[in-house]
C-alpha positions as CSV (number, residue, x, y, z in Angstrom):
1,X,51.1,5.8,145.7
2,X,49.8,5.2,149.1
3,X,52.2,2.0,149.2
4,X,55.4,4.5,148.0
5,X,54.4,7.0,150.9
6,X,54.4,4.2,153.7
7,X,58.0,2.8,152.6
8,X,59.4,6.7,152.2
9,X,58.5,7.0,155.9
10,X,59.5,3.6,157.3
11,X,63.6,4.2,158.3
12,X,64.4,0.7,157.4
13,X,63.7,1.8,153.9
14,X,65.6,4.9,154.4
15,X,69.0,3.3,152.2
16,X,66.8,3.6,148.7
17,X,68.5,5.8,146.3
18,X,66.1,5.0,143.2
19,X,62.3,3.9,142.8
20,X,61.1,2.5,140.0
21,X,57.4,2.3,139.4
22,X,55.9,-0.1,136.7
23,X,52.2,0.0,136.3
24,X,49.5,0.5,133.4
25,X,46.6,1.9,132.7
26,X,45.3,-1.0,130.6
27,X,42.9,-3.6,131.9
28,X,45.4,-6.3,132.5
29,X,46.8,-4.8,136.0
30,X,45.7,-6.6,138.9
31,X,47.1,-7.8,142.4
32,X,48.2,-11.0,141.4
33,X,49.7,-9.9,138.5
34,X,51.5,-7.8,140.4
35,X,52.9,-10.2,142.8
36,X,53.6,-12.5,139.9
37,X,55.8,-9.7,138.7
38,X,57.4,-8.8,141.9
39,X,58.4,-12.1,142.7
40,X,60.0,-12.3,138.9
41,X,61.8,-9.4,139.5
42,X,63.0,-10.1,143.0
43,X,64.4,-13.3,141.5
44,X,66.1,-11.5,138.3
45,X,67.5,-9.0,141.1
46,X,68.8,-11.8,143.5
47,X,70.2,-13.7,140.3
48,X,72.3,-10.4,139.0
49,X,74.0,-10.1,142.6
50,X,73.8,-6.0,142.1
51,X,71.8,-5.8,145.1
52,X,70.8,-7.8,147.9
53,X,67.0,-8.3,148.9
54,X,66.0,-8.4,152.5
55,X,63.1,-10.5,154.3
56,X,62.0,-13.0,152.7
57,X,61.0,-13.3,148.7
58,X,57.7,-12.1,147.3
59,X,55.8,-15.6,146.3
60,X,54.6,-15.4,143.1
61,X,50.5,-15.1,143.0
62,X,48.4,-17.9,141.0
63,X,47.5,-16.1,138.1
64,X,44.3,-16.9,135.7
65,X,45.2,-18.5,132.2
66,X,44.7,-14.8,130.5
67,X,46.9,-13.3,132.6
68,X,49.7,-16.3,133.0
69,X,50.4,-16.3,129.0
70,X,51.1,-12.5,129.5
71,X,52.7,-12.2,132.5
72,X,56.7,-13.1,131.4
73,X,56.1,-11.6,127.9
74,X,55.4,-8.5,129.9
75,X,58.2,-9.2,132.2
76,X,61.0,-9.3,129.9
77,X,58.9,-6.2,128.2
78,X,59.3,-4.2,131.2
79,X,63.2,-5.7,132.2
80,X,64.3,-4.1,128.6
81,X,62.2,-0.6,129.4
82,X,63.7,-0.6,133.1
83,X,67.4,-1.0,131.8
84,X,66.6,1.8,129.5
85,X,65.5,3.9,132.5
86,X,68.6,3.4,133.8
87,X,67.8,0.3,136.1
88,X,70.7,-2.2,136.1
89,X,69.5,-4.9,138.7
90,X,67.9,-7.1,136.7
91,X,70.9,-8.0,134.3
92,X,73.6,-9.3,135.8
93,X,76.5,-9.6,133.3
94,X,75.6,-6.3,130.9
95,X,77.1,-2.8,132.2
96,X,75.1,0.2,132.2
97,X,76.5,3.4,130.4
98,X,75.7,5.3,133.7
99,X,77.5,3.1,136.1
């Protein structure tokens, strides 16, 4: 939340119309997974040409062998439940109803 405040106040961040917010409760969040992710969905959103990233892209973290044979399971996981939010940067060639 702390993070969310800090880019609300920063101008050059001013142009966001939406936020979306993945995180869990569960035991498997942790900063590199969270990089790991960020970096996924940086590329997903670079790849579907709906939006165009600034500075340069988030490197992906080296994750531990629990969390690496979770981490693009939980990707395309989140990807579907995103698009259902009503997020359409990460797929490229489908159309969302609300667009």
């Amino acid at each position: 939340m702390k993070r969310l405040s800090s880019h609300r106040r920063d101008k050059d961040k001013a142009f966001a119309e939406m936020v979306f917010v993945v995180t869990s409760r569960s035991g498997l969040n942790s900063k590199d997974l969270a990089r790991h992710r960020q970096a996924k969905y940086a590329a997903l959103i670079a790849a579907s040409g709906r939006a165009k990233l600034v500075g340069a892209p988030p490197e992906a973290a080296e994750l531990p062998p629990v969390f690496a044979a979770i981490a693009d399971p939980l990707v395309d996981l989140e990807r579907q439940l995103l698009w259902d939010l009503g997020c359409p940067l990460l797929e490229p060639s489908l159309r969302h109803p609300a667009l």
